[in-house]
C-alpha positions in Angstrom: 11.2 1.5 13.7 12.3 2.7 16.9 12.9 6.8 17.8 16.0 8.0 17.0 16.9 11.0 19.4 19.2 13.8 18.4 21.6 15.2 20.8 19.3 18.0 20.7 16.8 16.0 22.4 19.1 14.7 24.6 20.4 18.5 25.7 16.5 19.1 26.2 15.4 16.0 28.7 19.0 16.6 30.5 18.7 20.3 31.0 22.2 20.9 29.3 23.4 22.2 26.3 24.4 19.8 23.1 28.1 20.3 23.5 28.0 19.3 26.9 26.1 16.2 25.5 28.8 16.0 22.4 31.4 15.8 25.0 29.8 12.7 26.6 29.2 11.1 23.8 32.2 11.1 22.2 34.6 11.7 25.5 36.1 14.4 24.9 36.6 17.9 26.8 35.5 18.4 30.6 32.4 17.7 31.8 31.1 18.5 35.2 29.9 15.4 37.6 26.5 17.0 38.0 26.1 17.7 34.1 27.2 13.9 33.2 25.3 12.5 35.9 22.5 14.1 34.1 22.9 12.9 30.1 23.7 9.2 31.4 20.3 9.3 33.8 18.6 10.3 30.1 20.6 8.0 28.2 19.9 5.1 30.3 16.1 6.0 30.4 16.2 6.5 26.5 18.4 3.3 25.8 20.6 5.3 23.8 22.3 4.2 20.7 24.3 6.3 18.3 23.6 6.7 14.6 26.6 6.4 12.7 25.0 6.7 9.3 23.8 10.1 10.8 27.2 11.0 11.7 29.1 9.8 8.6 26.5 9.9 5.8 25.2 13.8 5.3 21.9 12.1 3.5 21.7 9.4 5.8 21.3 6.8 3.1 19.1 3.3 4.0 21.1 0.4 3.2 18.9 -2.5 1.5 20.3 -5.7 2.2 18.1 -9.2 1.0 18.9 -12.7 2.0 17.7 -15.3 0.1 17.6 -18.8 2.1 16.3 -22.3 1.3 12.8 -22.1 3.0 13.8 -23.7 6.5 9.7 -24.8 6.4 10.8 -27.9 3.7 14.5 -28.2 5.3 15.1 -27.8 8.5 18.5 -27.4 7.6 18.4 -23.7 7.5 16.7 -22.8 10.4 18.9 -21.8 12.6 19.8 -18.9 9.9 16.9 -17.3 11.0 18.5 -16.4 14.3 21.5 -15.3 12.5 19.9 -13.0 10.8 17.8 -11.9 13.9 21.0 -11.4 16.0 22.7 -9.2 13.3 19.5 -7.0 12.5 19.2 -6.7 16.4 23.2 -5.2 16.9 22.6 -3.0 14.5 18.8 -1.6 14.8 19.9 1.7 15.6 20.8 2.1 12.0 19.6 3.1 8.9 19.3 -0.6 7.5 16.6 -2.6 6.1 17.1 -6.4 5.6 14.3 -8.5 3.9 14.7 -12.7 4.1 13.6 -14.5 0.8 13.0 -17.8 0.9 13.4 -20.2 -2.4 12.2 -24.0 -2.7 15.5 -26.3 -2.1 14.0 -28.7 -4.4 13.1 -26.7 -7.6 15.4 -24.3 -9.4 12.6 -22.7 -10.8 11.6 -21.2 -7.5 15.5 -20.4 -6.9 14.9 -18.3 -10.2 11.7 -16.6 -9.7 12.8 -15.2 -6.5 16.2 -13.9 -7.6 13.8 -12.0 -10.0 11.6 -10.8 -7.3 15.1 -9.1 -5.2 16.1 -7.9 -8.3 13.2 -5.6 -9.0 14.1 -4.2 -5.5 17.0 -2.9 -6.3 18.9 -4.0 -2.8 22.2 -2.8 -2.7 23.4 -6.1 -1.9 22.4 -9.8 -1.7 23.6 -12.6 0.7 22.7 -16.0 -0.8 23.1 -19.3 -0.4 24.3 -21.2 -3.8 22.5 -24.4 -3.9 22.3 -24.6 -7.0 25.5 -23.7 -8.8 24.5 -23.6 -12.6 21.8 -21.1 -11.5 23.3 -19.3 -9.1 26.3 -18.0 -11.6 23.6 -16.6 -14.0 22.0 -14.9 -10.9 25.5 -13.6 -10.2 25.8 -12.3 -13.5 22.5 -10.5 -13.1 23.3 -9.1 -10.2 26.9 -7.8 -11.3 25.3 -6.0 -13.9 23.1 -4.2 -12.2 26.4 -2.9 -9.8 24.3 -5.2 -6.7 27.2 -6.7 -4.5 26.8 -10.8 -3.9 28.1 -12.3 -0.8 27.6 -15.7 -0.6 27.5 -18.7 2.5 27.5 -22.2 2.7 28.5 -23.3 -0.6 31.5 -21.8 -2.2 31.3 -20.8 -6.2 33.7 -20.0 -8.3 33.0 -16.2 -9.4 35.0 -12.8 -9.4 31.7 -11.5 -8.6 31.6 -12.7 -5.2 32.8 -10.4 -2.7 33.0 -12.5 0.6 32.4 -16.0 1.3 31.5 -17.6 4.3 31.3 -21.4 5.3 33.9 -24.6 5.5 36.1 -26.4 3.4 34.3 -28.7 2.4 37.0 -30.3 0.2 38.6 -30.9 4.1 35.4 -31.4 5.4 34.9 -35.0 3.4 37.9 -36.0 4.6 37.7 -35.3 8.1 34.5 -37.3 7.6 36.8 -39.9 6.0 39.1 -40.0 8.8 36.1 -40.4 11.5 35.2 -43.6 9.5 38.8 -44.9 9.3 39.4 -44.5 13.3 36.2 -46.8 13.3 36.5 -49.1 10.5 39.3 -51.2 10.3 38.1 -52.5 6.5 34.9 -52.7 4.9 32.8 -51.6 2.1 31.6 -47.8 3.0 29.0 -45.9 0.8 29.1 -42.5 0.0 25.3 -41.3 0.1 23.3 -37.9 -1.8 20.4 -37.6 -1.0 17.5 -35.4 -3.2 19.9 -32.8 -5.1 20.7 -32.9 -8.3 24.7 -34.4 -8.3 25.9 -32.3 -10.8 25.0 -29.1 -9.9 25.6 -29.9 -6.5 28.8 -28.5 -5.6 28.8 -29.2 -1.8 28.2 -32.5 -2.7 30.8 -33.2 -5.3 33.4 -31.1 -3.0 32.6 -33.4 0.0 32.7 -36.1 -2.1 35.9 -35.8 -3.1 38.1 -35.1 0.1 36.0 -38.3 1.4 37.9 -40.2 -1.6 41.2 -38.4 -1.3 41.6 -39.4 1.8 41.2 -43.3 1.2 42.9 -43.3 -1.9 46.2 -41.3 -0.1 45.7 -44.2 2.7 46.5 -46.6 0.2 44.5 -49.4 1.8 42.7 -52.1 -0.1 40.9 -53.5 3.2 38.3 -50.5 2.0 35.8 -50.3 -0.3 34.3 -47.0 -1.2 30.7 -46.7 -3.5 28.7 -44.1 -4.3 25.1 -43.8 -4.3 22.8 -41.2 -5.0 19.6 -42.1 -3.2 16.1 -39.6 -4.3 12.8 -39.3 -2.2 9.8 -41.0 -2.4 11.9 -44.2 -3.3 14.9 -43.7 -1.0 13.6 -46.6 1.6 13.2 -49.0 -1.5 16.2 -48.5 -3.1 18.6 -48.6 0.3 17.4 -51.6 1.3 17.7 -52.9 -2.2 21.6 -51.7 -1.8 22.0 -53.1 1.5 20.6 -56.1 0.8 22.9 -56.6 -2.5 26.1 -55.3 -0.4 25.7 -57.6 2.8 29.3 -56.0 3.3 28.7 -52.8 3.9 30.6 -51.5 7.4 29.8 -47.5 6.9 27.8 -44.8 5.3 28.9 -41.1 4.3 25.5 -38.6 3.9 27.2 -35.5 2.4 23.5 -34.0 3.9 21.6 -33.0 6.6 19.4 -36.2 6.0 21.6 -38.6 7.5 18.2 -39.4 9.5 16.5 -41.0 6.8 19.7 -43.1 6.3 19.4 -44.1 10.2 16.1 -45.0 10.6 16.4 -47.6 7.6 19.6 -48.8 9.6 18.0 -48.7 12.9 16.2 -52.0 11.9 18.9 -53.9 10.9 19.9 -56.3 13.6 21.8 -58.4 12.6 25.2 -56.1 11.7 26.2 -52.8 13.0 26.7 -50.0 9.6 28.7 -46.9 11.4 27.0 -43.7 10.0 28.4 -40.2 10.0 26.8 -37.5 8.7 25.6 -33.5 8.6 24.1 -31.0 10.9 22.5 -30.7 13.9 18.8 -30.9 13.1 16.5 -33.0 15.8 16.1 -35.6 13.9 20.1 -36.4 13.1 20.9 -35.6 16.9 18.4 -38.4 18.5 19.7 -40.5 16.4 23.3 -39.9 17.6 21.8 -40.0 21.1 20.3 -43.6 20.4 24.1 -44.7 19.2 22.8 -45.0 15.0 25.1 -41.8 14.2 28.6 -41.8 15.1 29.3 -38.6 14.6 27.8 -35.4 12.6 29.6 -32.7 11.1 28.2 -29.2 12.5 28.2 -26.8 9.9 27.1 -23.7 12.2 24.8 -22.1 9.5 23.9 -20.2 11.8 26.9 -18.4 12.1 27.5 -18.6 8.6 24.4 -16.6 7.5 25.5 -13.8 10.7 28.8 -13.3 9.3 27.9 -12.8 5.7 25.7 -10.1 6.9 27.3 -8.2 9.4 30.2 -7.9 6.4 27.5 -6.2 4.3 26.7 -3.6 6.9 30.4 -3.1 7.9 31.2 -2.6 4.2 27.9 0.1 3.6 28.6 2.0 6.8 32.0 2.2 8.1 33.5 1.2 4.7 35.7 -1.8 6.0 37.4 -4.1 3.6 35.7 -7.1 3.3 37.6 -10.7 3.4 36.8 -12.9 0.4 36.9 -15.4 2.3 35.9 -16.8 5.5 36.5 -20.4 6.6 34.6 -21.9 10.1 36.2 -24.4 12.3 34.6 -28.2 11.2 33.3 -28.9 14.4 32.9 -33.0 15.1 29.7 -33.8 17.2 29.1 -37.1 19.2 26.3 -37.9 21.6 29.1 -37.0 24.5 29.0 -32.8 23.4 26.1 -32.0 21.1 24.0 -30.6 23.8 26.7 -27.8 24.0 26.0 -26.9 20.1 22.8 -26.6 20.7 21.9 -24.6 23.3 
């Protein structure tokens, strides 16, 4: 952790006293050019940084924050989180904080479980999680209530009074923005509304996507489209697409309500005969070279990253300056093409 000087120490290197120091600090009162010339020379060699805790909190209390992720290792999905959380532990170093990362297995509920156990016999004073899967994660909520730990949650939205803040999209709005990509590039057709690994119906995100996607054909009122749904799991995904593609010869467009709209494309890639418009989630390699070789139309960007910055930096505002915390936060649905995704990523 790095030294925390006092404004005694500060009085000491710069040969002043501590109110002339206070005075800088804070700018307030008279201070002579000489004497300020001095504390910023030792505040600029010392990288100063003031304590707020220290200043508002008489037992300077540590603040114990966890962050419980998918493990980005098995979905690259999530790694960009990682930098979120980096960037807010970095702004706010100088404070008494201490955030730990948990990671869970995206694909087994039982791991979800075992390590809301493990941040539990921590005793954080707060945990920032994302809700994969909903079933569990309201019984985790519960847990968590009980034992007076606040739960912010990002990414997927659930339904709890439990919840203080909320940070992600629409996704209700976001399936039909994907809806209306499709329609500006589908005149008719058969389009396919694909899951991919999760469990549907504890799936949330999915279902919520799902549904504007639907909304916004049946509203259009068109019968030139066809809309299916088809919930594809791996190791058989490859079989069973080209088993639906081959039975559908009249499919025009695909809708992956996940970040794996690459194992869509590269079954897609081969077919050369017909062209099947593809839009999808996320800006993970693998989704934007296929956007760069013309197999995506467009991606969705869900900007996770920011997401998971957010949902902590209104933990620490909440433990250390005590401001109110919005229940909700919506981000813009950004639309990606090969033309601009460079710019997300850099």
């Amino acid at each position: 952790m790095d030294r925390k000087h006092t404004i005694k120490d500060i009085a000491k290197m710069a040969g002043v006293s501590k109110g002339t120091v206070d005075r800088v600090l804070h700018k307030r009162g008279k201070v002579s050019p000489l004497a300020l010339e001095k504390v910023n020379e030792v505040l600029n060699v010392i990288n100063y940084e003031p304590n707020l805790i220290a200043r508002n909190l008489k037992n300077n209390k540590v603040y114990h924050i966890c962050i419980l992720l998918p493990d980005p290792k098995i979905d690259p999905y999530w790694l960009p989180c990682l930098k979120g959380i980096k960037e807010a532990a970095q702004e706010f170093k100088a404070y008494n904080l201490l955030i730990e990362t948990f990671y869970f297995n995206p694909e087994k509920t039982k791991s979800f479980l075992s390590i809301n156990e493990t941040i539990i016999e921590k005793s954080p004073d707060a945990v920032l999680l994302a809700p994969l899967f909903h079933k569990e994660t309201l019984d985790a909520i519960k847990k968590y209530e009980s034992l007076n730990i606040i739960v912010n949650t990002f990414n997927n939205q659930v339904e709890s009074a439990a919840v203080k803040n909320f940070v992600g999209q629409d996704l209700y709005r976001s399936g039909r923005v994907a809806a209306k990509l499709l329609s500006t590039i589908l005149d008719k057709g058969h389009i396919a509304i694909i899951h991919i690994d999760e469990t549907y119906k504890n799936a949330i995100h999915m279902q919520e996507k799902e549904r504007g996607f639907k909304s916004f054909f049946s509203q259009k009122n068109n019968l030139e489209y066809k809309i299916t749904t088809l919930k594809l799991k791996n190791p058989n995904l490859e079989v069973a697409l080209k088993n639906f593609i081959n039975e559908n010869p009249d499919l025009s467009g695909v809708f992956i309500t996940t970040s794996k709209a690459y194992q869509v494309s590269k079954i897609i890639s081969k077919i050369k005969d017909k062209r099947i418009r593809v839009i999808g989630y996320d800006l993970v390699d693998e989704n934007v070279t296929n956007l760069n070789q013309g197999v995506i139309d467009f991606l969705i960007h869900q900007n996770q990253k920011r997401q998971v910055y957010l949902g902590i930096i209104y933990l620490i505002e909440h433990f250390l300056f005590r401001k109110e915390t919005p229940a909700v936060t919506l981000l813009p649905i950004d639309i990606i093409n090969s033309e601009n995704a460079d710019f997300y990523r850099a």
